[in-house]
TORKOL-4160 file (C-alpha; in steps of 0.2 Angstrom, whole numbers, padded with zeros to 4 digits, m for minus):
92
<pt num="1" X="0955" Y="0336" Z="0694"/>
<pt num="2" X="0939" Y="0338" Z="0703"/>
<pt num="3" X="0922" Y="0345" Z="0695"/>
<pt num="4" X="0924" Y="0360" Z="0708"/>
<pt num="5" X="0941" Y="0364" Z="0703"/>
<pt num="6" X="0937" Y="0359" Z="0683"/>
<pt num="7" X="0924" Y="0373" Z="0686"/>
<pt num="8" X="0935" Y="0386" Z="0694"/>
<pt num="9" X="0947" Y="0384" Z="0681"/>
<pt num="10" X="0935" Y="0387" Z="0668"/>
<pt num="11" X="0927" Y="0403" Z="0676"/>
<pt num="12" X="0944" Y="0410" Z="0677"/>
<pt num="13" X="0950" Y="0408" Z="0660"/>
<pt num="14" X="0929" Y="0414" Z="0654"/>
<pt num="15" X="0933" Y="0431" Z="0666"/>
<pt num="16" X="0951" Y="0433" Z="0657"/>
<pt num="17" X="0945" Y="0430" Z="0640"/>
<pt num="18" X="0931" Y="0441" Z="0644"/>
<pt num="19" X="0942" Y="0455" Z="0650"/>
<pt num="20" X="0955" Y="0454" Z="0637"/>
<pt num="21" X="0939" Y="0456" Z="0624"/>
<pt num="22" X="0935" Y="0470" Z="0635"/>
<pt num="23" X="0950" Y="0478" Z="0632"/>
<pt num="24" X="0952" Y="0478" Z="0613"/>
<pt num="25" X="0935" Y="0483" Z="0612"/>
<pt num="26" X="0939" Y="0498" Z="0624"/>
<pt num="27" X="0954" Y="0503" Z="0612"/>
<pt num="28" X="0944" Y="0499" Z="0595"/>
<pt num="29" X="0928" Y="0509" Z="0602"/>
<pt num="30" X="0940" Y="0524" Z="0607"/>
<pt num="31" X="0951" Y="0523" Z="0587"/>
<pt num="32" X="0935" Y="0524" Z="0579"/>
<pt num="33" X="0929" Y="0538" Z="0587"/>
<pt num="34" X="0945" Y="0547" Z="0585"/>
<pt num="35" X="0946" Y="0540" Z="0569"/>
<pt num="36" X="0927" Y="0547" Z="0564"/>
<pt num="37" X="0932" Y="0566" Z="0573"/>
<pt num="38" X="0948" Y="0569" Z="0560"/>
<pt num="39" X="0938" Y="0561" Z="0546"/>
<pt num="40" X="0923" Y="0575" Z="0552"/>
<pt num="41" X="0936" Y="0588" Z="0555"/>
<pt num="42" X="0943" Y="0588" Z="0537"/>
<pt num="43" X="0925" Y="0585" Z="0529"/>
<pt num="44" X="0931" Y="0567" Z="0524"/>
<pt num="45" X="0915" Y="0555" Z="0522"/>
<pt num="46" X="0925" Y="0539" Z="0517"/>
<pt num="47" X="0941" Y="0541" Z="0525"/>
<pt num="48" X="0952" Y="0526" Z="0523"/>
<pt num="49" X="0956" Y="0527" Z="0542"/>
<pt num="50" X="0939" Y="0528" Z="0547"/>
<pt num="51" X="0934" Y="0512" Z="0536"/>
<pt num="52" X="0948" Y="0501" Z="0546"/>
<pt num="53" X="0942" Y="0508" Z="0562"/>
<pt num="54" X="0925" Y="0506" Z="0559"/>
<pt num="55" X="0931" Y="0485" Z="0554"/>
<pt num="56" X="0938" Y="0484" Z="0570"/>
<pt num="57" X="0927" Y="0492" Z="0580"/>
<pt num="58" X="0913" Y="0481" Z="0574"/>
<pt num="59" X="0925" Y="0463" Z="0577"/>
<pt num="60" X="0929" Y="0470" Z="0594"/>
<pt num="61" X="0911" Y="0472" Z="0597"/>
<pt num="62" X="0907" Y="0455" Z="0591"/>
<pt num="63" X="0921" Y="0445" Z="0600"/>
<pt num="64" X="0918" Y="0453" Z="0615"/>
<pt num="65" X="0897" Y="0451" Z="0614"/>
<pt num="66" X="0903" Y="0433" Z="0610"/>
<pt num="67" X="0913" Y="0430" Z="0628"/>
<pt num="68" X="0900" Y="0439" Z="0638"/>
<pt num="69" X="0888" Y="0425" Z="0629"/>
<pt num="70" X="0901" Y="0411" Z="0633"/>
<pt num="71" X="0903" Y="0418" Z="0653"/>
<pt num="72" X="0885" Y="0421" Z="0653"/>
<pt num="73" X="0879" Y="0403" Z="0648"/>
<pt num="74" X="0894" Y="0396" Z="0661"/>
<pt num="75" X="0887" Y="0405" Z="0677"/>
<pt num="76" X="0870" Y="0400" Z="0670"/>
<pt num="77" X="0870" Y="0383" Z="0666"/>
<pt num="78" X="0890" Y="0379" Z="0672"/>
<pt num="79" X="0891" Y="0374" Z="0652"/>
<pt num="80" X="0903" Y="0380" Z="0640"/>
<pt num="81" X="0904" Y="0371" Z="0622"/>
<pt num="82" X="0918" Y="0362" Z="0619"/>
<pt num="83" X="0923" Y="0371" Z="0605"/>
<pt num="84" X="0925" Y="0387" Z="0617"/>
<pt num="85" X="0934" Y="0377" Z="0628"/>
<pt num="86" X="0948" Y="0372" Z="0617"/>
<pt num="87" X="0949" Y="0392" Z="0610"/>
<pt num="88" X="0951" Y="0396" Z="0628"/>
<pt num="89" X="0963" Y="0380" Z="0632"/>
<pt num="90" X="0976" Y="0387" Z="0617"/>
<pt num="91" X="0974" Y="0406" Z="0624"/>
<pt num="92" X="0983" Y="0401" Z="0642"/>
């Protein structure tokens, strides 16, 4: 395969993985906040739900600051770390 093509390949699978990441942070962000408004609504400072939704909220966040980074450094320096490259080989 050419460099060119190598490249295109690789910026697609980046937007796609950045997009799904985008995605479950979209959902994650919108459970927490529903999450936190029942918790609020029945006085509940520790709610069970809210915990789990806090958790997920806050992985969504990181994985999806994590492809922004990854798609970042490729449009920048047409580099993306070989172990990134495998994660992104397996999620085709």
């Amino acid at each position: 395969m050419r460099q060119q093509d190598h490249l295109v390949s690789l910026e697609q699978r980046l937007t796609e993985a950045m997009r799904v990441a985008r995605k479950k942070y979209d959902l994650a962000k919108v459970a927490f906040e529903n999450a936190r408004e029942r918790a609020c609504e029945l006085g509940l400072d520790h709610a069970d739900a809210l915990h789990v939704a806090a958790t997920e909220y806050r992985q969504a966040v990181k994985e999806y600051s994590a492809s922004v980074t990854l798609f970042a450094d490729f449009l920048l320096n047409k580099y993306v770390p070989v172990s990134s490259t495998r994660e992104l080989a397996g999620a085709r």
